[in-house]
N, C-alpha and C positions, 0 to 999 in steps of 0.2 A: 765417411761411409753414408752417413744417413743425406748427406746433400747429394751422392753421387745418387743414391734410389729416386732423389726427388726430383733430380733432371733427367733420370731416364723415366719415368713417369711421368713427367712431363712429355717428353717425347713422345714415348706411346701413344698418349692421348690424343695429341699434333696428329699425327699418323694417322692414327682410326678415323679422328674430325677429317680429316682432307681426305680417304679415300672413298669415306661414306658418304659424302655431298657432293661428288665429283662421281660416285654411280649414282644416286639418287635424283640428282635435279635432269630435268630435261629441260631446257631451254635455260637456265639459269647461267651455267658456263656449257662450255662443249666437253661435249663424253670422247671416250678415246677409242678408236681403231685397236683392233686384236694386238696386241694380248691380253691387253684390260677388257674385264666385263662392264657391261653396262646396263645401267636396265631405264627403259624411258615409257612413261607414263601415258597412254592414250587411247583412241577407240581402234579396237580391232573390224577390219572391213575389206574387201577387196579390192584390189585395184584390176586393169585391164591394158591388154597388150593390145596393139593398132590393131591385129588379129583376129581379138573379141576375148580370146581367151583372159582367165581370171588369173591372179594369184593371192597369195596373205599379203598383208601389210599391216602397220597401226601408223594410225593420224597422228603423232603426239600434240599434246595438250596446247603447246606452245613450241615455233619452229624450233629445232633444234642443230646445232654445230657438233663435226666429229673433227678431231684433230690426233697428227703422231699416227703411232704403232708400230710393228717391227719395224727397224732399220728404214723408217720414213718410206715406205712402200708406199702408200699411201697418200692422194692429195684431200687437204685439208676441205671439209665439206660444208657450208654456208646456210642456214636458213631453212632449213631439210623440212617439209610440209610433208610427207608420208616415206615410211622404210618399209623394206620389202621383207618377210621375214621365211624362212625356211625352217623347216624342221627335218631336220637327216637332210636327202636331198631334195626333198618335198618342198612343195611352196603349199599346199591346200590347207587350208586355212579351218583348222575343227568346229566344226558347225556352233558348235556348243557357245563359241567366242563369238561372232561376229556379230558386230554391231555394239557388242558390252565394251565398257571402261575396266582395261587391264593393265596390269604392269609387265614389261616382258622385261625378258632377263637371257642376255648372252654375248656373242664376239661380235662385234661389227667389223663387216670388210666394206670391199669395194675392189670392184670386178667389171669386166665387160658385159657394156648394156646389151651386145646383142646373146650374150651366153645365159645371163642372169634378167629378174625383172627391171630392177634399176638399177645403176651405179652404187649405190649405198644399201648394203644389207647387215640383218641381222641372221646369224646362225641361234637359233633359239634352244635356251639349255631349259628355260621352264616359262610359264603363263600364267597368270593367277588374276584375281579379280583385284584391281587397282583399291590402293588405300583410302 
C-alpha cells in the first residue's frame, strides 16, 4: 500500500512537471495546437495587413514552435516571430496592452491566411502583465 501512494505520487508530480513547462516556456520547447492551452510570454503590439489595416498580436520573447492538436489538423509551426491574437471574434487589441510585456493565455489554431491575420493564432481566454 504505502509503495503503491508513493508511485502514484510520483506520478502526479511527473504530470503537473510536464504540463506546467510545456505551457509556460515559449521558445524553450514547442507549445501545442488546441486542445491544449498555452500561454507564451511577450510584447503585445499590432501587426498590419498589406491593406494598412491593424490587428493584435504578441512578439514572444523568443521565437516560438506550435506542434499536434486534434487529430493532427494542424501543420507543425517553426520559429513563430509574432501570433495574431483574437478575443471572441475580435482581433483589436485593448489599448490598455499594447506595447507592455504580457503573458497571454489560450488555444492556438491555425487557419487561412486570407480569413484570419496569420496562419498561427491564439484564441485568447485571458492577458495579464507577464511575470
Amino acid at each position: 500500500m504505502k509503495i503503491t501512494l508513493t508511485l502514484a505520487g510520483i506520478a502526479m508530480s511527473v504530470a503537473f512537471a510536464t504540463s506546467a513547462s510545456a505551457v509556460a516556456a515559449s521558445g524553450d520547447q514547442c507549445l501545442k495546437f488546441d486542445p491544449a492551452k498555452a500561454t507564451i510570454l511577450g510584447k503585445a503590439s499590432l501587426g498590419h495587413f498589406p491593406s494598412g489595416h491593424t490587428f493584435a498580436e504578441v512578439v514572444p520573447d523568443k521565437p516560438v514552435c506550435i506542434t499536434g492538436g486534434a487529430a493532427n489538423q494542424y501543420r507543425d509551426a517553426q520559429g513563430l516571430t509574432a501570433i495574431a491574437l483574437y478575443f471572441g471574434n475580435n482581433s483589436v487589441l485593448p489599448k490598455k496592452w499594447l506595447g507592455k510585456h504580457v503573458a497571454v493565455t489560450g488555444l492556438l489554431q491555425q487557419g487561412d491566411p486570407v480569413e484570419v491575420a496569420t496562419p498561427n493564432f491564439m484564441h485568447v481566454d485571458s492577458i495579464a502583465p507577464a511575470p
